[in-house]
C-alpha positions as CSV (number, residue, x, y, z in Angstrom):
1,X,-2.9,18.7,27.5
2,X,-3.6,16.1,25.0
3,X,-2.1,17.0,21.2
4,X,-4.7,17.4,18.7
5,X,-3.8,14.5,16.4
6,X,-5.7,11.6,16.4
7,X,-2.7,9.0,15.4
8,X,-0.7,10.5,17.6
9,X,-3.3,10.2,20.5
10,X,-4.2,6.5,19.4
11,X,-0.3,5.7,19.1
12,X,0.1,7.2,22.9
13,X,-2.8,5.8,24.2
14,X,-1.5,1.9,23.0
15,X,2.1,2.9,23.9
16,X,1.3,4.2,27.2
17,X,-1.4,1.2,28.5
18,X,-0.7,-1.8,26.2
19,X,-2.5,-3.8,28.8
20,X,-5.6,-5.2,27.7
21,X,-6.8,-4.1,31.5
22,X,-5.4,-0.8,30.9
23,X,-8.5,-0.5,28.9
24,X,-9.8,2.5,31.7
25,X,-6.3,4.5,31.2
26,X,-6.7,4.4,27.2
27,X,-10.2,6.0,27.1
28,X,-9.5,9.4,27.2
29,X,-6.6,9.1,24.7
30,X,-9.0,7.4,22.4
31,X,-12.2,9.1,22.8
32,X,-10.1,12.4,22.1
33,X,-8.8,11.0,19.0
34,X,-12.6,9.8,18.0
35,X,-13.9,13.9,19.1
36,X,-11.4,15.3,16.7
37,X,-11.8,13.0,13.6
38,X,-15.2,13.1,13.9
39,X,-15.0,17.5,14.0
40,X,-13.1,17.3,10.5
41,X,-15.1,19.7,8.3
42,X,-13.1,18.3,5.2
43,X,-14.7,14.6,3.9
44,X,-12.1,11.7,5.9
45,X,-9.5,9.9,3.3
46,X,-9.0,6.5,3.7
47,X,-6.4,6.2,6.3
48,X,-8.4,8.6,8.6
49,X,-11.0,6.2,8.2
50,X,-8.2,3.7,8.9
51,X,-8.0,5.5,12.1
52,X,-10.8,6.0,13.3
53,X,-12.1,2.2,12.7
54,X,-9.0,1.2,14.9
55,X,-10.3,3.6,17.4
56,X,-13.6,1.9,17.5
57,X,-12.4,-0.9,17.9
58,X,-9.9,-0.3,20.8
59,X,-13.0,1.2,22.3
60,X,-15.0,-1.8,21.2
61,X,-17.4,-0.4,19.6
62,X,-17.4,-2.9,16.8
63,X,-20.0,-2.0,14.6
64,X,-18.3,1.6,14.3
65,X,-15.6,-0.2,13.5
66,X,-16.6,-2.4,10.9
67,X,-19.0,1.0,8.9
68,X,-15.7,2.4,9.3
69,X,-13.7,-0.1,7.4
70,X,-16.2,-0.1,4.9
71,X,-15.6,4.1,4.3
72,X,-12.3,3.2,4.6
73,X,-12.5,1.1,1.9
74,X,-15.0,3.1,-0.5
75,X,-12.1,5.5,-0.8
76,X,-9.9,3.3,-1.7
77,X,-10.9,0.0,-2.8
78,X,-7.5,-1.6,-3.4
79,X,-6.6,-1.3,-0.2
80,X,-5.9,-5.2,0.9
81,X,-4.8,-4.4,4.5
82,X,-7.6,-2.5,5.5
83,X,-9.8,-5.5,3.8
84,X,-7.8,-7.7,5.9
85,X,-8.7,-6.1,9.2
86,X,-12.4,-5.6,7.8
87,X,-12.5,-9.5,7.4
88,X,-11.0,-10.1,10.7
89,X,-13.2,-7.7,12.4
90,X,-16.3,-9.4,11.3
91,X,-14.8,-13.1,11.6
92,X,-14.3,-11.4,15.7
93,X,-17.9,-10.4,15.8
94,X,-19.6,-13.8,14.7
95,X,-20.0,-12.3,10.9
96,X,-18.9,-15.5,9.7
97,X,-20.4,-15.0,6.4
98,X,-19.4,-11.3,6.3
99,X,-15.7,-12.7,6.8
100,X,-15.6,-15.6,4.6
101,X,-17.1,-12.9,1.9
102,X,-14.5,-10.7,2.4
103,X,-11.8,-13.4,2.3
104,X,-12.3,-15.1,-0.6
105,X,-12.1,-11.7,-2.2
106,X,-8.6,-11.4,-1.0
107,X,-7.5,-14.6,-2.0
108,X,-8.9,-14.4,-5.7
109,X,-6.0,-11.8,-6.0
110,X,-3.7,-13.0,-2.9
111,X,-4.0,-16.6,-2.5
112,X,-1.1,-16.8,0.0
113,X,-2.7,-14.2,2.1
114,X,-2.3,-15.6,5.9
115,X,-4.8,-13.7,7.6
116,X,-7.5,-14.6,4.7
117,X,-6.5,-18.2,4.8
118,X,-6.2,-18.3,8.4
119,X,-9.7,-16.9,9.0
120,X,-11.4,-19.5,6.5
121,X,-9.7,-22.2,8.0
122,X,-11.1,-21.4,11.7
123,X,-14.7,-20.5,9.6
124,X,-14.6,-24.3,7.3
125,X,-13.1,-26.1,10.2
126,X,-16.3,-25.3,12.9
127,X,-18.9,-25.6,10.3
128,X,-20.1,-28.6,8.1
129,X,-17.7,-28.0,5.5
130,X,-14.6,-29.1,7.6
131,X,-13.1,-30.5,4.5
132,X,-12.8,-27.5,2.2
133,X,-10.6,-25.8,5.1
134,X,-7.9,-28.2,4.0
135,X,-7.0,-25.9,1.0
136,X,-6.8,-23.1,3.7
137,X,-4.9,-25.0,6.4
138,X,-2.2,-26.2,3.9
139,X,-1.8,-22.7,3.0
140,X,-1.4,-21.3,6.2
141,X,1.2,-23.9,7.1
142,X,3.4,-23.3,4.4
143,X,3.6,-19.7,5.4
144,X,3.6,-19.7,8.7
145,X,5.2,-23.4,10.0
146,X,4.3,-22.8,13.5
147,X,0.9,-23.4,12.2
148,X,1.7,-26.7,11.5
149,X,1.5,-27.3,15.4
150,X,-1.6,-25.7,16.1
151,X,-5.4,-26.9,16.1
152,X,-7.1,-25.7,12.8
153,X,-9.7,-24.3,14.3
154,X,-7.5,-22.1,16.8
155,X,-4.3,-20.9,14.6
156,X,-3.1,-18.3,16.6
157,X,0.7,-19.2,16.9
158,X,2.1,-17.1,19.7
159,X,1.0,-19.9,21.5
160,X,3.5,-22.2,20.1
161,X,6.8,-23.0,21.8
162,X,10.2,-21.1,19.6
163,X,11.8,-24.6,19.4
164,X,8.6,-26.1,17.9
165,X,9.9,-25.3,14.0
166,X,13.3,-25.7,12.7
167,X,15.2,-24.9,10.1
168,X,17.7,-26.8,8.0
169,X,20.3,-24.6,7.4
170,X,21.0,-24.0,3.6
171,X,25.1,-23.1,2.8
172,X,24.5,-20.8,-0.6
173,X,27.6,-18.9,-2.2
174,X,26.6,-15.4,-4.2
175,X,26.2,-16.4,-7.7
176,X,25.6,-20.2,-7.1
177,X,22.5,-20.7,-9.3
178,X,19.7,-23.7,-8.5
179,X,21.6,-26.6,-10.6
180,X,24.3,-26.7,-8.4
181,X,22.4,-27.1,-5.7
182,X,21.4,-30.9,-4.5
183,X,17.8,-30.6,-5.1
184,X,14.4,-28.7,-6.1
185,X,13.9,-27.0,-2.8
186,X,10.9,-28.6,-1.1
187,X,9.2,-25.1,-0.3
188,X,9.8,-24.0,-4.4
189,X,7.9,-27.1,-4.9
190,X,5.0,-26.9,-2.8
191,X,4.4,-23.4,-4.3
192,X,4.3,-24.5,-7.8
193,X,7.7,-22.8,-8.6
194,X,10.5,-24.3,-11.0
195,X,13.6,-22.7,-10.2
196,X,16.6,-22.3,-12.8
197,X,19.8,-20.7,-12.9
198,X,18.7,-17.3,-14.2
């Protein structure tokens, strides 16, 4: 028998077939998990809606999906990860609007927000305003360096070979502050920051 808890049941069902092909063996998990949350008598709270919208969408059944990141998101409005996976849920969908809505929302409070950038990178890059995605792109590199080897328009970086990025290793003693180190650190920099010895 199948336990009567939907994240439980959803956790299962993705443990058990992680497969995208396993799509068939997930279905019952995650139709039970949809029965049970949608038999609540008590109004959902956010992360049920939570739930359920990552339900739908394992079920693709996007548009359920995306009304239920909106509930999600009524009932609690500062919620920036579930307007994260609202934004990348319409950016999937062809709601390229939708998503670059939803995005620059993020990044008027989180401007270093990768998803957000990432997603208005891809959207800028493929339409005629190619050159406002540089803003975006530059972001998105400085966050996540194996970016920096990826086409702007496809940033996914799992792609991306380990050895592409390297780091230069950086010997640091406790209590050694900034000034005695050689230099302004070119990351500190390129985020605006002035480090000192406090």
């Amino acid at each position: 028998a199948l336990p009567d808890q939907p994240n439980t049941l959803m956790a299962a069902a993705l443990y058990l077939f992680p497969s995208p092909q396993d799509a068939v063996q997930r279905r019952p998990f995650l139709q039970k998990a949809l029965s049970l949350l949608e038999q609540q008598s008590e109004p959902m709270d956010a992360e049920q809606w939570h739930t359920q919208a990552r339900v739908h969408g394992h079920l693709g059944q996007s548009a359920a999906a995306i009304n239920a990141y909106r509930a999600a998101l009524a009932e609690d409005p500062q919620r920036f990860d579930l307007q994260v996976l609202l934004a990348r849920m319409y950016y999937l969908n062809g709601m390229q609007v939708e998503a670059a809505e939803t995005c620059n929302s993020l990044i008027s409070k989180l401007p270093f927000c990768l998803d957000a950038n990432r997603i208005l990178t891809e959207i800028l890059t493929t339409s005629d305003r190619a050159q406002e995605a540089d803003l975006y792109h530059q972001r998105v590199k400085v966050i996540d360096p194996y970016a920096a080897h990826a086409p702007a328009n496809n940033l996914l970086t799992e792609q991306i070979s380990e050895d592409a990025v390297t780091l230069v290793r950086m010997d640091w003693e406790p209590g050694q502050g900034a000034a005695e180190l050689d230099s302004q650190p070119s990351w500190a920099s390129s985020l605006g920051i002035e480090l000192d010895d406090s």
